[in-house]
LODOTOR-292739 format. One record per atom (N, C-alpha, C): residue in three letters; chain; x, y, z. Coordinates in nm, 2 decimals. Layout:
! LODOTOR-292739
{"ALA" "A" {X Y Z}},
...
//
This chain:
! LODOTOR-292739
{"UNK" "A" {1.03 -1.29 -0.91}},
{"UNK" "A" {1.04 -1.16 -0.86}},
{"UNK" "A" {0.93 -1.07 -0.93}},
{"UNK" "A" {0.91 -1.09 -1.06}},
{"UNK" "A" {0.82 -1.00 -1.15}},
{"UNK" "A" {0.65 -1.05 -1.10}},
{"UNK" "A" {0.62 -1.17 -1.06}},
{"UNK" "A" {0.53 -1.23 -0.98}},
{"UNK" "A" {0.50 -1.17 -0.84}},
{"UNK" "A" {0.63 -1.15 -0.77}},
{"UNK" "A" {0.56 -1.06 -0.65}},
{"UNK" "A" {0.57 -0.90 -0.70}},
{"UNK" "A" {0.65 -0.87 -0.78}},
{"UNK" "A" {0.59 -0.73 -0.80}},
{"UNK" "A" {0.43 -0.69 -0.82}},
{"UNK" "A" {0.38 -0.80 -0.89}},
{"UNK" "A" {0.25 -0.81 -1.00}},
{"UNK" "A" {0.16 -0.82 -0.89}},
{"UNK" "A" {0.19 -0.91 -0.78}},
{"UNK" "A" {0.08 -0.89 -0.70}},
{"UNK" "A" {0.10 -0.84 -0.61}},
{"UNK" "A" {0.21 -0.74 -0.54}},
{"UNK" "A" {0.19 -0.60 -0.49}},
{"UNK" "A" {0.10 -0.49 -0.57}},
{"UNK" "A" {0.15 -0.47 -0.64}},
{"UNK" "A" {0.01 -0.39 -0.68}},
{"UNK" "A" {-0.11 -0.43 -0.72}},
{"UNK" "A" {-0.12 -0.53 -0.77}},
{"UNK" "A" {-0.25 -0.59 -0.79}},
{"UNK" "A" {-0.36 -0.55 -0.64}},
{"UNK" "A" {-0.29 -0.58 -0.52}},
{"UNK" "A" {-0.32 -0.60 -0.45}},
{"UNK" "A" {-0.37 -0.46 -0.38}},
{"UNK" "A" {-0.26 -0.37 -0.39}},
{"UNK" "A" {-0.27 -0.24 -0.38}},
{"UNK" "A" {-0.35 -0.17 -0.43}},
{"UNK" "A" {-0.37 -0.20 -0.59}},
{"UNK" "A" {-0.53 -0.18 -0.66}},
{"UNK" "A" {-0.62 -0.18 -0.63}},
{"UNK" "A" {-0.65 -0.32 -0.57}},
{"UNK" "A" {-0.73 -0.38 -0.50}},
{"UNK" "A" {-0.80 -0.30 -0.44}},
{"UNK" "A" {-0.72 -0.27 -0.33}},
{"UNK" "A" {-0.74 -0.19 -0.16}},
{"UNK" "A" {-0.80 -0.07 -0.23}},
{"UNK" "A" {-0.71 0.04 -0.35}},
{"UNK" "A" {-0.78 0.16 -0.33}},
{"UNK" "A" {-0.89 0.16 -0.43}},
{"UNK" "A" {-0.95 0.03 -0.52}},
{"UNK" "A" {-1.07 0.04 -0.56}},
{"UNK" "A" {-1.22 0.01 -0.42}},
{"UNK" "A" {-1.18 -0.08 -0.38}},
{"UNK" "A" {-1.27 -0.06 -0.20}},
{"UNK" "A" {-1.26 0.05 -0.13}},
{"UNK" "A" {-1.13 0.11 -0.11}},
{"UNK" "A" {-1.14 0.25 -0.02}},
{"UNK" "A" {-1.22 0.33 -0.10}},
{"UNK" "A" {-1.21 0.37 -0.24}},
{"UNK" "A" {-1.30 0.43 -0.33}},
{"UNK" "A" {-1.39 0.45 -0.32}},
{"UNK" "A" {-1.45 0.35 -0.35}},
{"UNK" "A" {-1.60 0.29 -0.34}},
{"UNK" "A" {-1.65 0.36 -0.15}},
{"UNK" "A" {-1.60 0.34 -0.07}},
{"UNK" "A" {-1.58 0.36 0.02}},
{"UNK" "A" {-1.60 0.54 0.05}},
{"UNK" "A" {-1.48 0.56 0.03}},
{"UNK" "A" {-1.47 0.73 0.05}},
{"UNK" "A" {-1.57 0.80 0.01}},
{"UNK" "A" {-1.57 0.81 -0.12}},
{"UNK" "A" {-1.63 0.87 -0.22}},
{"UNK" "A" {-1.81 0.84 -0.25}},
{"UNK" "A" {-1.85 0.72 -0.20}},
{"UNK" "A" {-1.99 0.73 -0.22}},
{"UNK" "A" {-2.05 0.66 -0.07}},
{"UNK" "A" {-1.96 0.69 0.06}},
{"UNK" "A" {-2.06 0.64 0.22}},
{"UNK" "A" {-1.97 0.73 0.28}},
{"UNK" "A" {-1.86 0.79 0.28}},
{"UNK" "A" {-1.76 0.89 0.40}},
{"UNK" "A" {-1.83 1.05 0.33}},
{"UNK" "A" {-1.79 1.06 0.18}},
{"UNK" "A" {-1.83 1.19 0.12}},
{"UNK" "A" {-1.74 1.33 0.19}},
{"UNK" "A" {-1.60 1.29 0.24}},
{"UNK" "A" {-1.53 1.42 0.28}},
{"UNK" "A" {-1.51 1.50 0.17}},
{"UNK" "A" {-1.44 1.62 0.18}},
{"UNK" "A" {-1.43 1.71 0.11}},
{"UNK" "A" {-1.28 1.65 0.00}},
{"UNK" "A" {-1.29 1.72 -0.15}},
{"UNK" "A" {-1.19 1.65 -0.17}},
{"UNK" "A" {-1.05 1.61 -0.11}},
{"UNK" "A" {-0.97 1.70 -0.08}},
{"UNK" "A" {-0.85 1.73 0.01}},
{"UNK" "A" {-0.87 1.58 0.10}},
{"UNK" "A" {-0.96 1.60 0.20}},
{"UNK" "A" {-0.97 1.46 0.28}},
{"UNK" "A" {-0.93 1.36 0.20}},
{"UNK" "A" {-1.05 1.39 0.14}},
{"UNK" "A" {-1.10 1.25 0.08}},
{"UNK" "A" {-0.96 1.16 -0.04}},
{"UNK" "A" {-0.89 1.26 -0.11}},
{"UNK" "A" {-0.77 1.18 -0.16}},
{"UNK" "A" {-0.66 1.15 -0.04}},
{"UNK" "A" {-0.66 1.21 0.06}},
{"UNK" "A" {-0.53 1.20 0.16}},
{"UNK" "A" {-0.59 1.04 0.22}},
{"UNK" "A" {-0.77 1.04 0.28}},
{"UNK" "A" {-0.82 0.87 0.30}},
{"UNK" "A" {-0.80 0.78 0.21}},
{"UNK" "A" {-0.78 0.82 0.10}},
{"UNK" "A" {-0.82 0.71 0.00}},
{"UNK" "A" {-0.64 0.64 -0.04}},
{"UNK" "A" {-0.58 0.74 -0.05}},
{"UNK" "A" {-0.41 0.68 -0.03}},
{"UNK" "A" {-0.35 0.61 0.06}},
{"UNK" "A" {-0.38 0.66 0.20}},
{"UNK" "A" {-0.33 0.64 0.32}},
{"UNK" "A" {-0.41 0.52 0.36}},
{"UNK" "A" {-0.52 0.50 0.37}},
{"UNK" "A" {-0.61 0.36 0.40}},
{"UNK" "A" {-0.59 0.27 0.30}},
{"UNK" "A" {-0.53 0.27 0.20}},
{"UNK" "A" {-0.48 0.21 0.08}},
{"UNK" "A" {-0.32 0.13 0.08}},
{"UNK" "A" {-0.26 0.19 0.19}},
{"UNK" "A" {-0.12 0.15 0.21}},
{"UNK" "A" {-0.11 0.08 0.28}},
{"UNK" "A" {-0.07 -0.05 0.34}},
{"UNK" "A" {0.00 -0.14 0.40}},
{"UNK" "A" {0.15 -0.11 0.46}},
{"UNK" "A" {0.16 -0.15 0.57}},
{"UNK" "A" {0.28 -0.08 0.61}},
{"UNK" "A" {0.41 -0.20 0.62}},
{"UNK" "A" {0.52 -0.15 0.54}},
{"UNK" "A" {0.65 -0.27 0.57}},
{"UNK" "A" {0.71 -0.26 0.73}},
{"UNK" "A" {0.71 -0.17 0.76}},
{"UNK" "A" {0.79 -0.17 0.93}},
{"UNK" "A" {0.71 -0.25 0.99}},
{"UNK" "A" {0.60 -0.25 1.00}},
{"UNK" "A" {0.50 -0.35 1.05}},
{"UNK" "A" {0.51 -0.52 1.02}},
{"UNK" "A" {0.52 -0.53 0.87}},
{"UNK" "A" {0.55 -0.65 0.86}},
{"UNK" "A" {0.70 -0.69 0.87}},
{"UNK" "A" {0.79 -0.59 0.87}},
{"UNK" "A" {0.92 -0.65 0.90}},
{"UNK" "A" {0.94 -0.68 1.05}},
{"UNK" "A" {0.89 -0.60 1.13}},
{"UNK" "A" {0.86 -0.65 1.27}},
{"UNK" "A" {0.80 -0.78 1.32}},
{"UNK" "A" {0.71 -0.83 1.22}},
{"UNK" "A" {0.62 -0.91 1.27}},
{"UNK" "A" {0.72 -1.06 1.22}},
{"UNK" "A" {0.79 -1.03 1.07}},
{"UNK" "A" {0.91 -1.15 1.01}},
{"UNK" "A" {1.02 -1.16 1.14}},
{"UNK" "A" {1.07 -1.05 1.19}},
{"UNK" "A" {1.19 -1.04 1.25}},
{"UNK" "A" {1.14 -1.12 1.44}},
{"UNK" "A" {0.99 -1.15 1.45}},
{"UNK" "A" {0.98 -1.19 1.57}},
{"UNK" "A" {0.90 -1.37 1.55}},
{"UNK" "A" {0.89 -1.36 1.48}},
{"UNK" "A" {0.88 -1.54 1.36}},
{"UNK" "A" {1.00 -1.59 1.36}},
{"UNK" "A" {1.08 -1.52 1.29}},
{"UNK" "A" {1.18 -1.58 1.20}},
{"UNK" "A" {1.31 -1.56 1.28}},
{"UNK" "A" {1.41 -1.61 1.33}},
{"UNK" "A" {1.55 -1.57 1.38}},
{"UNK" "A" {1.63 -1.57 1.29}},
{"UNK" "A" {1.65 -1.67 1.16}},
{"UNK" "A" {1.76 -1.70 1.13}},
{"UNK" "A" {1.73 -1.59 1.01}},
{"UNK" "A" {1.83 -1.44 1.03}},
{"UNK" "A" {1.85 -1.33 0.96}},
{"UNK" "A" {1.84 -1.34 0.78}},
{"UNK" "A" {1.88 -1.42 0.72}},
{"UNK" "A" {1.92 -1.48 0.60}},
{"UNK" "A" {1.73 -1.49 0.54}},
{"UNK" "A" {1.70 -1.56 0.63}},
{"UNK" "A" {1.53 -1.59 0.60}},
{"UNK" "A" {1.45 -1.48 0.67}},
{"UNK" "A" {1.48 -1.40 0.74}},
{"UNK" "A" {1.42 -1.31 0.79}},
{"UNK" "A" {1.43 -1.18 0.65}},
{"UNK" "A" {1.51 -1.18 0.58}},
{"UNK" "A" {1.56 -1.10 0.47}},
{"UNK" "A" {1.47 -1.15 0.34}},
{"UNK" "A" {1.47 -1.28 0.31}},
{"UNK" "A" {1.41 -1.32 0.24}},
{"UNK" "A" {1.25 -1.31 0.25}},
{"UNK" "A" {1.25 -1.33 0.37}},
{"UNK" "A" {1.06 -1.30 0.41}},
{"UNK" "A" {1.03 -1.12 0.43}},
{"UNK" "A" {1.15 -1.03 0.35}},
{"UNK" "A" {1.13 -0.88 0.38}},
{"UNK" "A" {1.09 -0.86 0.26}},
{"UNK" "A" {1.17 -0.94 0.18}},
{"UNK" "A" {1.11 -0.82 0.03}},
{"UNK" "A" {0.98 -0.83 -0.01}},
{"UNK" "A" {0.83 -0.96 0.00}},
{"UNK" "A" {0.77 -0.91 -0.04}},
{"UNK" "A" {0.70 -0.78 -0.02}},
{"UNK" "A" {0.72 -0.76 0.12}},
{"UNK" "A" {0.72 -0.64 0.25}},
{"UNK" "A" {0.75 -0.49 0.15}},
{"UNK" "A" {0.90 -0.53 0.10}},
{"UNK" "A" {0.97 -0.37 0.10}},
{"UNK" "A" {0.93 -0.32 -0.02}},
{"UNK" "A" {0.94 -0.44 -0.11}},
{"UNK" "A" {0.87 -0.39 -0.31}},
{"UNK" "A" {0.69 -0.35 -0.29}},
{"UNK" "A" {0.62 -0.44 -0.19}},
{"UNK" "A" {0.47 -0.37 -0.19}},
{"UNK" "A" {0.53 -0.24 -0.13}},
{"UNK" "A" {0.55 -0.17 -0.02}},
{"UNK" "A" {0.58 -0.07 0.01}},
{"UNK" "A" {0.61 0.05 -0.08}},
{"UNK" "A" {0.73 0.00 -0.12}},
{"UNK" "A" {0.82 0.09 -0.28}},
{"UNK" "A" {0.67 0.15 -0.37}},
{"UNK" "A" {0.64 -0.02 -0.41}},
{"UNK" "A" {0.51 0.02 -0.53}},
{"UNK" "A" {0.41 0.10 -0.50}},
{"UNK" "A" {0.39 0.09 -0.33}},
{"UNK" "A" {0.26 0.17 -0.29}},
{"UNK" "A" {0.28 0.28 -0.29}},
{"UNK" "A" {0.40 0.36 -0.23}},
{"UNK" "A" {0.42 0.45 -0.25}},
{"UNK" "A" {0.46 0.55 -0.40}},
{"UNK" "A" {0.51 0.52 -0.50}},
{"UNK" "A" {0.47 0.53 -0.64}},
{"UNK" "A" {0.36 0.54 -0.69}},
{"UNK" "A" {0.25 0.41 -0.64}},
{"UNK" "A" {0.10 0.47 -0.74}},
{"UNK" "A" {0.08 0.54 -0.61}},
{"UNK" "A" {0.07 0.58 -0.53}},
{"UNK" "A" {0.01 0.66 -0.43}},
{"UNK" "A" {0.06 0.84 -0.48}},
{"UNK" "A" {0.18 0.81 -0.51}},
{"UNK" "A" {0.21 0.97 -0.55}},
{"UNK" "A" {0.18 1.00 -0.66}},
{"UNK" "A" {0.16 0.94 -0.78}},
{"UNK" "A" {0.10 0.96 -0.91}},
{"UNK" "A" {-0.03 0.97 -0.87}},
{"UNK" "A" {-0.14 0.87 -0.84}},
{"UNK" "A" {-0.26 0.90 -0.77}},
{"UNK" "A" {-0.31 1.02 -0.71}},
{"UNK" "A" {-0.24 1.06 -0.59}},
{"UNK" "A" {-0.25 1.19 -0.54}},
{"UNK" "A" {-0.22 1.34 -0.64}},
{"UNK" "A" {-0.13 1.36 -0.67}},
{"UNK" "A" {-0.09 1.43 -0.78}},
{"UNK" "A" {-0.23 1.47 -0.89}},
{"UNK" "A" {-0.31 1.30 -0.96}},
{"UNK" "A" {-0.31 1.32 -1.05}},
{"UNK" "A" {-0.47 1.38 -1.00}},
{"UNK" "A" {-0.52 1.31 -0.89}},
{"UNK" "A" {-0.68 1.34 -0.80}},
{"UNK" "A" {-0.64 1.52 -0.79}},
{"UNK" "A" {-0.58 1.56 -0.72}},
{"UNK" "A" {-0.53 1.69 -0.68}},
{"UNK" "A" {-0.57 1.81 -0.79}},
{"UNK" "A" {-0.51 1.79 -0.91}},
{"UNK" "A" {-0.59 1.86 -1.05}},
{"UNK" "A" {-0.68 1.85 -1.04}},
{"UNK" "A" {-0.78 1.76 -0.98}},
{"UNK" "A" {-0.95 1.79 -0.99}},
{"UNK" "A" {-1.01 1.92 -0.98}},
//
């Protein structure tokens, strides 16, 4: 469990060190934009992947099991995303 926590955000790291790099030195929006792109292109979405488990998978039991890594990256993104936001926003 502490293994897929680790690489939800790992992963989520990931994404908003590229969007970064991204935003901030080839898009160049104003700040406002530019933290609302950089969170939001950063997030991966679970309703997406629970749709995509739920049309794979029938037997509900394993369809559950193939959600969580889905629902904990979700949870986590949303957490550093609001710390993140918050903390860019002081700028």
């Amino acid at each position: 469990v502490f293994a897929m926590m680790g690489l939800a955000v790992g992963m989520h790291l990931a994404y908003l060190m590229v969007n970064y790099l991204v935003v901030w030195h080839v898009l160049r929006p104003p700040l406002r934009e530019a933290i609302a792109v950089l969170v939001m292109a950063s997030q991966k979405s679970a309703p997406v992947a629970v749709t995509v488990i739920a049309y794979l998978e029938t037997d509900p039991a394993q369809q559950g099991l193939l959600s969580l890594p889905a629902v904990v990256g979700q949870l986590f993104q949303i957490f550093i995303g609001a710390a993140l936001a918050t903390k860019l926003s002081a700028m």
